[in-house]
N, C-alpha and C positions, 0 to 999 in steps of 0.2 A: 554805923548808926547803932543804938543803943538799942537792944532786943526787946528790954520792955518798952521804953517806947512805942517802938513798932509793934508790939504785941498789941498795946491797946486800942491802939485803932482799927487793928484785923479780929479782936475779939468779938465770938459772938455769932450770930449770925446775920446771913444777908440780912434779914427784917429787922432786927435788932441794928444791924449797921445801918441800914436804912434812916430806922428810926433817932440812932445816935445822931446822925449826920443833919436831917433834917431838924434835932433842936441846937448843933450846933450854929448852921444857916439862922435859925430863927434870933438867936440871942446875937446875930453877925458878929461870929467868931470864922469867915469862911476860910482860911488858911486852917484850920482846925476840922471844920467842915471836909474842905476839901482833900485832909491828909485822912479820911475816915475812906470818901469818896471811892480814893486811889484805886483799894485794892476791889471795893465794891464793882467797880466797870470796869477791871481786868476779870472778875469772877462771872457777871451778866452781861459781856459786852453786846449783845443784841438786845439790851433795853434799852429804851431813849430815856426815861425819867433820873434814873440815877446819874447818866453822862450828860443832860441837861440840867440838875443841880450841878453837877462839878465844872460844866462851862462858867454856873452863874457864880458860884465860889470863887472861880478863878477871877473871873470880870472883877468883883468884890473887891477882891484881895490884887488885884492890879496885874493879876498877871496873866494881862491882855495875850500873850501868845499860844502859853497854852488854853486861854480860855479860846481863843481862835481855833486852834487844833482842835480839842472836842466837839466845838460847832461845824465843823465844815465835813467829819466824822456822820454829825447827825443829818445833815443838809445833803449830805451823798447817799443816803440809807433815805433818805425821807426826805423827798425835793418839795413839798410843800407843808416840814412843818413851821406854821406860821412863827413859832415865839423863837423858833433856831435860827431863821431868817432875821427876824429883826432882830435877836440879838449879836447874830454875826455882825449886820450891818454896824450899830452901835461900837460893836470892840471895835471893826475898823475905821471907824469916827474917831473914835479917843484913842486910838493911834494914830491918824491924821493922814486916813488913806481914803480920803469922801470919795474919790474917784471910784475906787471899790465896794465902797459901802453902797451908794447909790445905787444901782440894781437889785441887790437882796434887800433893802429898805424897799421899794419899788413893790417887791416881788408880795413881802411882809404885807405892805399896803391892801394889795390887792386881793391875797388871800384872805384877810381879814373883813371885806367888801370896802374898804373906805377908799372911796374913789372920787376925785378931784368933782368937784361940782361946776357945772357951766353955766 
């Protein structure tokens, strides 16, 4: 790969990558987004914001498995964060694994208080 390339996305600091990364996200560039991301949640992997933009990047940009991988990352560190659950759910919806999705949507639901009415 190409050094500047790769230099650009790791330039800078965390905040600065941060803050790159999130106006990437915002103008939905997130394969752009997400190549800022990378090195950001190899540098803070004990944050959940930066690996939960780069789930949502992935999801974005379609690529449903690693966006899988960093949710179930956040889901194992953090068994009730609500928007990592429902997003898991989702990626395995639109890869056409409802069987799996249905519990962590479930679970989302519930953390959220929205609970079936009788």
């Amino acid at each position: 790969m190409d050094t500047t390339y790769t230099t650009y996305y790791a330039h800078g600091t965390p905040a600065e990558r941060w803050e790159r990364a999130q106006q990437f996200f915002g103008a939905k560039e997130y394969a752009t987004a997400a190549q800022v991301l990378v090195g950001l949640v190899e540098e803070v992997p004990e944050q959940t914001g930066p690996r939960l933009l780069l789930a949502r990047a992935y999801y974005h940009s379609a690529q449903l498995l690693r966006a899988e991988a960093e949710l179930r990352v956040i889901v194992e560190r953090d068994p009730v964060e609500h928007y990592a659950r429902l997003m898991l759910g989702r990626t395995l919806e639109r890869q056409g694994r409802h069987e799996e999705a249905g519990p962590h949507l479930r679970i989302a639901s519930a953390l959220a208080g929205d609970f079936p009415q009788e």
